[in-house]
C-alpha positions in Angstrom: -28.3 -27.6 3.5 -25.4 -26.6 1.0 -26.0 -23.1 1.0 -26.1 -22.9 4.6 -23.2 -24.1 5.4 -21.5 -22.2 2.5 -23.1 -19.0 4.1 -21.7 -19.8 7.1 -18.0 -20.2 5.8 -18.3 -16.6 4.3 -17.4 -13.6 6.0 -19.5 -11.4 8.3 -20.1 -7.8 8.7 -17.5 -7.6 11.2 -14.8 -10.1 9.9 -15.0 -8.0 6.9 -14.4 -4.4 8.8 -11.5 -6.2 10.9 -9.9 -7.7 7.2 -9.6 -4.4 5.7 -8.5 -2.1 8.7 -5.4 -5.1 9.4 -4.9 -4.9 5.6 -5.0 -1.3 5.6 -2.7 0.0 8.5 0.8 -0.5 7.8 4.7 0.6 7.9 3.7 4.1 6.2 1.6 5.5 9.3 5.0 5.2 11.4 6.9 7.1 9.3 5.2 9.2 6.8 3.7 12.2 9.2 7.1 14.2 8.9 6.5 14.2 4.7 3.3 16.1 4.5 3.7 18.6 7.7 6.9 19.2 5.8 5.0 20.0 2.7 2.0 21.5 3.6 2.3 22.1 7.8 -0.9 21.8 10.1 -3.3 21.0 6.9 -1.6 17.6 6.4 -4.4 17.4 8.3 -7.0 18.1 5.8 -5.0 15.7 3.7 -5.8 12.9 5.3 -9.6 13.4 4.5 -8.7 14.0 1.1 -7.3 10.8 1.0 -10.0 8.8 2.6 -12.2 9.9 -0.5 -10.4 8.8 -3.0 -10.0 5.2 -1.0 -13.7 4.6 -0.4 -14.4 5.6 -3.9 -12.3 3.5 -5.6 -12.9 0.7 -3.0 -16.3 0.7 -4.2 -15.4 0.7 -8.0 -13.1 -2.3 -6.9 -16.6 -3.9 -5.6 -18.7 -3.2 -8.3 -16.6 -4.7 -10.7 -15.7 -8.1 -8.9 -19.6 -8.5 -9.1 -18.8 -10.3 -12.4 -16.1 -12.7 -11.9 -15.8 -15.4 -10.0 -12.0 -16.3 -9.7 -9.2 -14.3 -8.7 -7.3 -12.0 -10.6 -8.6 -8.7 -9.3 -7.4 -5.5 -11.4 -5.7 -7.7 -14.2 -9.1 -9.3 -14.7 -11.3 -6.5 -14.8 -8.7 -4.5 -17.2 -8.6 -7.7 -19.8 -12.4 -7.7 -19.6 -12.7 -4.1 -20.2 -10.0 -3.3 -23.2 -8.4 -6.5 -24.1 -5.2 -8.5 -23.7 -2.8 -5.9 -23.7 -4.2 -3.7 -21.1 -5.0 -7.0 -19.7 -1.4 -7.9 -19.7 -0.3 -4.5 -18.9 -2.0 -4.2 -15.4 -1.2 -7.9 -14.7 2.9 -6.8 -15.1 2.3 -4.0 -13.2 0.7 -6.1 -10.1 4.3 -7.7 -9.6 6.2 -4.5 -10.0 4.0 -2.9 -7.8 4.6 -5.6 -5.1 8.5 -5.1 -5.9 8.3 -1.6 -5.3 6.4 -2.1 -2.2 8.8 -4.4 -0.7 11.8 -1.7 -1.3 9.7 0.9 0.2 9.4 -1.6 3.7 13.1 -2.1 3.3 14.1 0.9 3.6 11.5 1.8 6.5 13.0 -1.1 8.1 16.5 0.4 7.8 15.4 4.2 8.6 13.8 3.0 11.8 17.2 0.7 12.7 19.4 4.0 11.9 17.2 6.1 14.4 17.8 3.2 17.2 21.4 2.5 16.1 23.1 5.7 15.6 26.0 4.2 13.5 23.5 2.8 11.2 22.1 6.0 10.6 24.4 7.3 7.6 23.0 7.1 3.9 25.5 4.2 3.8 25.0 2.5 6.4 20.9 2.5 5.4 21.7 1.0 1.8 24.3 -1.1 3.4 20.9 -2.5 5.6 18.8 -2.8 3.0 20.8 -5.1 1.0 21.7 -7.1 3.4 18.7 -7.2 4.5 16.7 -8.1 0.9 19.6 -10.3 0.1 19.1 -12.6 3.4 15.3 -12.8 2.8 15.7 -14.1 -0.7 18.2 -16.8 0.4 15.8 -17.9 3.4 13.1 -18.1 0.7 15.4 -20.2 -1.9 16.3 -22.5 1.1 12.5 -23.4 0.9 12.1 -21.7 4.4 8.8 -20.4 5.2 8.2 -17.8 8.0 5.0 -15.9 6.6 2.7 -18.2 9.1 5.0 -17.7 12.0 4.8 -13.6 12.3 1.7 -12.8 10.7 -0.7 -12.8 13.5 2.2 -11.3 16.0 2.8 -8.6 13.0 -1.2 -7.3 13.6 -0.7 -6.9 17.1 2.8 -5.2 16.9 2.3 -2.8 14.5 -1.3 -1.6 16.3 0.1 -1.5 19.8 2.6 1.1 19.6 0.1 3.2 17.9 -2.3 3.1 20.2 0.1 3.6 22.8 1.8 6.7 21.0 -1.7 8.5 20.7 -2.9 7.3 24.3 0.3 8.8 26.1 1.3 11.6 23.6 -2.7 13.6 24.1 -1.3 14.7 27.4 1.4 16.2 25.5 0.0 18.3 23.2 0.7 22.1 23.0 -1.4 24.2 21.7 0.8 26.7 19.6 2.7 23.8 17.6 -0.8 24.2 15.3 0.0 27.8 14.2 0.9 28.8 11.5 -1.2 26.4 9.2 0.7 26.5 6.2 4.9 26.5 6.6 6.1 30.1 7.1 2.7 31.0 7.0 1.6 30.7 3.3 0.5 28.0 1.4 2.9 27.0 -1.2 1.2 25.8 -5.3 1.4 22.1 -5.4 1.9 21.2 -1.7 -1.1 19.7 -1.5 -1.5 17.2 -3.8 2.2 16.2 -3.8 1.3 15.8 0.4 -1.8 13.6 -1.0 0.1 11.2 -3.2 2.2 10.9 -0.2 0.2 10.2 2.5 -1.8 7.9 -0.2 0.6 5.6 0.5 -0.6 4.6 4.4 -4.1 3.6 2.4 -2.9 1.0 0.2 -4.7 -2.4 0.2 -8.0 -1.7 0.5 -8.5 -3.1 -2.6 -8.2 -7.0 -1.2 -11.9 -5.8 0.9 -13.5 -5.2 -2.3 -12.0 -8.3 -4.4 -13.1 -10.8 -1.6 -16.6 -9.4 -2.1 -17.9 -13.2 -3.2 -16.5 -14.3 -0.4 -19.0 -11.8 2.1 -22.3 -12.8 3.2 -24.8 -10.4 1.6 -22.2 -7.9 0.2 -25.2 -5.7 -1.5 -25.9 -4.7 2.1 -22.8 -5.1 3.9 -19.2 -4.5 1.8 -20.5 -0.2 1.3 -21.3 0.3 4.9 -17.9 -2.0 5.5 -15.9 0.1 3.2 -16.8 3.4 5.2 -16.5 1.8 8.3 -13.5 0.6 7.7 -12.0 3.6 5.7 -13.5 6.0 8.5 -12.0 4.2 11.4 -8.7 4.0 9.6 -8.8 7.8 9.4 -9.9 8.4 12.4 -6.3 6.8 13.7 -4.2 8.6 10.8 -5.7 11.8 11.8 -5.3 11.1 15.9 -2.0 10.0 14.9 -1.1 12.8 12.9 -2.7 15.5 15.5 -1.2 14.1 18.5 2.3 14.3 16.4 2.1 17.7 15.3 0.7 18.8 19.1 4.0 17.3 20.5 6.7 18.3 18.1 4.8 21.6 16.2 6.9 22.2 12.7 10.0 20.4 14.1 8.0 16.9 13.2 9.0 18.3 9.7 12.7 17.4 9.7 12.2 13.9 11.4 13.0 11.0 9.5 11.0 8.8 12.0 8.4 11.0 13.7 6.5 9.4 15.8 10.0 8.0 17.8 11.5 11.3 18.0 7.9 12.8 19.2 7.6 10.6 21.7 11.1 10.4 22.9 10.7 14.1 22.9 7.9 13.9 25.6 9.0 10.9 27.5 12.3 10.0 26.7 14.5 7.0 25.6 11.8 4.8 26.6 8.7 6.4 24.2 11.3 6.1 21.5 12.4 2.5 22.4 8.7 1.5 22.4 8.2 3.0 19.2 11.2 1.8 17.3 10.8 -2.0 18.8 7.1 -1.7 17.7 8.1 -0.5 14.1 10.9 -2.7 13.8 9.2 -6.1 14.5 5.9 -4.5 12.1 8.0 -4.0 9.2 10.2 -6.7 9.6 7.0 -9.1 9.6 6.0 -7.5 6.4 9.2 -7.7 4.9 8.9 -11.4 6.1 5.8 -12.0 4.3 6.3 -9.9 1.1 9.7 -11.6 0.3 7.2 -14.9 0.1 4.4 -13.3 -1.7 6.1 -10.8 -4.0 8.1 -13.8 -6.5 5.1 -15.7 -6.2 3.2 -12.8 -8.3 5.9 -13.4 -10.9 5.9 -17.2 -10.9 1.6 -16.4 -11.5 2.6 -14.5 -14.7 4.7 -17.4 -16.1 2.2 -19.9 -15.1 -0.1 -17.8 -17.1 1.8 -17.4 -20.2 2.4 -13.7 -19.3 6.3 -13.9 -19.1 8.8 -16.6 -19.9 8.4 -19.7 -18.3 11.8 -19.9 -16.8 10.8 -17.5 -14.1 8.3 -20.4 -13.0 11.1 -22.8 -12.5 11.8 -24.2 -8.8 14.9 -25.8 -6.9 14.6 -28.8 -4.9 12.7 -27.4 -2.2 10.2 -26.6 -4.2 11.1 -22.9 -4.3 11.0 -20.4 -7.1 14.3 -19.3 -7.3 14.6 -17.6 -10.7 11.7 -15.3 -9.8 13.4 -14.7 -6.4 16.8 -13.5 -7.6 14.8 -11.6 -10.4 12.4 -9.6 -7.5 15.1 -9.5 -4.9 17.5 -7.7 -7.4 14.8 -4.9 -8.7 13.7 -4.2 -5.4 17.4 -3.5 -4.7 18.2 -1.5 -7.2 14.9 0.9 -6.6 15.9 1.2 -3.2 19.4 2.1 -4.0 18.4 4.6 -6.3 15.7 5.8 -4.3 17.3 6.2 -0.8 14.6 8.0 1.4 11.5 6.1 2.7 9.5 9.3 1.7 10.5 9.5 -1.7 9.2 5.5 -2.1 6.1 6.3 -0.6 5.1 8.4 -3.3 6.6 6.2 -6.0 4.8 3.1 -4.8 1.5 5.3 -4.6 2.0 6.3 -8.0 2.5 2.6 -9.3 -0.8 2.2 -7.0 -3.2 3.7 -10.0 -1.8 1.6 -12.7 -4.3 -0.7 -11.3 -6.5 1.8 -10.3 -7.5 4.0 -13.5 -8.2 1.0 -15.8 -10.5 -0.2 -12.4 -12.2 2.9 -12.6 -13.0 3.1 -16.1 -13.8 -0.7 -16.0 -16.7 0.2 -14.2 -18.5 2.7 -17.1 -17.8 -0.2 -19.4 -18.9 -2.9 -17.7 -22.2 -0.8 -17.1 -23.0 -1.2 -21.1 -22.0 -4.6 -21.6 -22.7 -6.1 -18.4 -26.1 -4.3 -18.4 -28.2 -7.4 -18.1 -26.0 -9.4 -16.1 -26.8 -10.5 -12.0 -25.0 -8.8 -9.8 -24.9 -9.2 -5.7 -23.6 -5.7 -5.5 -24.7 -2.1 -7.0 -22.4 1.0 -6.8 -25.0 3.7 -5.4 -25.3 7.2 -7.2 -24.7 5.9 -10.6 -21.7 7.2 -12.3 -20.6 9.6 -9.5 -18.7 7.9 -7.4 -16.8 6.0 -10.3 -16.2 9.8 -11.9 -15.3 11.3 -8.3 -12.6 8.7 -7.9 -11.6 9.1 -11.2 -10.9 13.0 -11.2 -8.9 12.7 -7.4 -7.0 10.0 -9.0 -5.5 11.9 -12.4 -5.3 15.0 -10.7 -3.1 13.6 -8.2 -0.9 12.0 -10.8 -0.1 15.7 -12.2 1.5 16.7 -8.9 4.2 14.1 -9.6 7.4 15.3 -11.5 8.9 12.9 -14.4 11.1 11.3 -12.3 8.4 10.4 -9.4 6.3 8.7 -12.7 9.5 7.1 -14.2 9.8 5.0 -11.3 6.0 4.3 -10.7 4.9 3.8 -14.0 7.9 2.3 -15.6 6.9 -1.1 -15.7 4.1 -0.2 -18.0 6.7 0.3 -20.7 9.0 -2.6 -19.5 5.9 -4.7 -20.0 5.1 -4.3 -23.9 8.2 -6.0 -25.2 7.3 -9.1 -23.0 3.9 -8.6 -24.3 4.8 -9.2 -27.7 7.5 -11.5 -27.2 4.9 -13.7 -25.2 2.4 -13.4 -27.9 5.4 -14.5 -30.6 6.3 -17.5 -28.2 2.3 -18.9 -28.2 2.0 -18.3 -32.0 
């Protein structure tokens, strides 16, 4: 009787398809089309599928390695498992950076898309004048012990799908032929454009890897989280690549210089009224995010102290029960990231670089945990072996060598921040 009624508090095929595509679909899609068509033209296209790959691949290494736990922790687990505490700790520093970085990057969506709708907010300025403003009132709603997450998350999954849907339904009959020629800018295909458009575009995939943690939580995931996964990751597509079609039909190589695309594309084939729809759409999306992520991000910090992984002070709370140490401390580095990193573009790619500091050790993890978890029960098995483990991990460093030093500075510079904590914590506990 027990184990029915747990089987039927875990999630079903299609609860699992509708998690991942909601946690998938983001702020990127409404601004990132301009970035690749800029870099590579008409095969943005192509990168899209490129893209979609590497995300069902690792999403499956992601499942094959939660198999064999069953708590939370995701990446940071997997990683200590595999090499040890101080990869361990590594990744698990890197999982509150990464959500720091992330929340800059929907900042400064946020204040792109405002710029676009308010012309006199449009100047660099005026955008890092937003964004502060912006992070600095969320962090003081969040110390006042305010909570708003519950209030706009279910009206942020219906905002931010609408105006897409609406975009590709209304631009179709838009489309010109002759905005898809040439395929490559100026007609020839530039070294390195590709992958650097990949890394990009990477970013409108994050967080698929919450389908494949939550795999204990699935009814039957042997059978159901793969053909999940490539449900979810082909219907996904199927939207970034109508999106992306439908954007290059209406605006050709001009989508290029846009700084929000799919406004300008639309205002371009219906007016003030396609761009208005747009923006309100984007605005009310991102902001929800924003909304949630200012919750969620310090929280990731206060985890670590809990844990021992950084100095308890950033665990400490105010009256109303709010940790306001870790706040200040998350509020001020996303700040400063978006300050020095002023274009939403440019923070795309640096928050999908951060991405695979919790995606290589994953990967690996898997080849590890296939020697010395040989003889352990698992609900789930990774088809084909070691292929897709060793597909996903060849996409995944040979995007990383499109980056310059500065793009992997800013991605990857936690994992250097983190070793003096490391060894400071370990002094602290001995």
């Amino acid at each position: 009787m027990a184990d029915k009624t747990t089987q039927k508090q875990k999630l079903g095929f299609w609860s699992i398809v509708l998690f991942g595509i909601n946690g998938i679909i983001g702020s990127g899609i409404f601004l990132l089309p301009s970035a690749p068509m800029k870099l590579i033209g008409v095969a943005s296209i192509l990168v899209l599928l490129l893209d979609a790959v590497l995300v069902a691949t690792i999403a499956l290494c992601f499942a094959q390695d939660a198999n064999f736990f069953d708590k939370n922790g995701g990446p940071y687990l997997y990683a200590k498992e595999a090499f040890g505490n101080f990869v361990g700790y590594e990744v698990g520093f890197v999982t509150w950076a990464i959500r720091i970085i992330a929340e800059a990057t929907a900042a400064v969506a946020f204040a792109t898309v405002l710029g676009s709708f308010i012309p006199a907010l449009s100047s660099n300025t005026a955008r890092m004048m937003t964004v502060a403003v912006l992070l600095l009132l969320l962090a003081l709603i969040n110390i006042s012990g305010v909570q708003l997450t519950k209030i706009v998350n279910n009206f942020v999954t219906i905002s931010k799908l609408l105006p897409l849907l609406l975009f590709v339904a209304i631009g179709l009959f838009f489309i010109k032929r002759n905005n898809f020629t040439p395929f490559f800018p100026n007609g020839s295909y530039t070294s390195g454009s590709f992958g650097q458009a990949a890394l990009t575009m990477f970013f409108a995939f994050t967080g698929f890897e919450g389908i494949s943690v939550a795999a204990g939580e699935m009814k039957n995931p042997q059978k159901n989280l793969p053909r999940a996964i490539i449900l979810i990751i082909s219907v996904v597509t199927l939207v970034y690549v109508l999106i992306q079609v439908t954007a290059i039909g209406m605006m050709g190589y001009g989508l290029a210089n846009s700084a929000t695309p799919l406004m300008d594309a639309l205002g371009h084939a219906i007016g003030t009224l396609g761009r208005d729809l747009i923006a309100a759409g984007s605005l009310i999306s991102i902001g929800g995010l924003l909304v949630a992520s200012s919750f969620i991000t310090p929280r990731s910090g206060v985890a670590l102290a809990e844990n021992k992984m950084m100095p308890s002070l950033l665990a400490k709370k105010n009256r109303k029960n709010a940790p306001y140490v870790a706040i200040i401390v998350s509020t001020t580095i996303s700040l400063i990231i978006a300050l020095f990193n002023s274009t939403f573009a440019n923070l795309a790619l640096i928050s999908a670089v951060s991405r695979f500091a919790q995606y290589i050790p994953t990967i690996i993890a898997v080849f590890v945990f296939a020697k010395t978890k040989k003889g352990q029960a698992h609900a789930f098995q990774l088809p084909l072996g070691p292929v897709i483990p060793a597909v996903a991990l060849i996409i995944s460093l040979w995007l990383l060598i499109q980056t310059n030093l500065q793009q992997l500075f800013w991605g990857l510079g936690a994992l250097v921040v983190a070793v003096p904590f490391y060894f400071l914590t370990a002094y602290h506990k001995h």
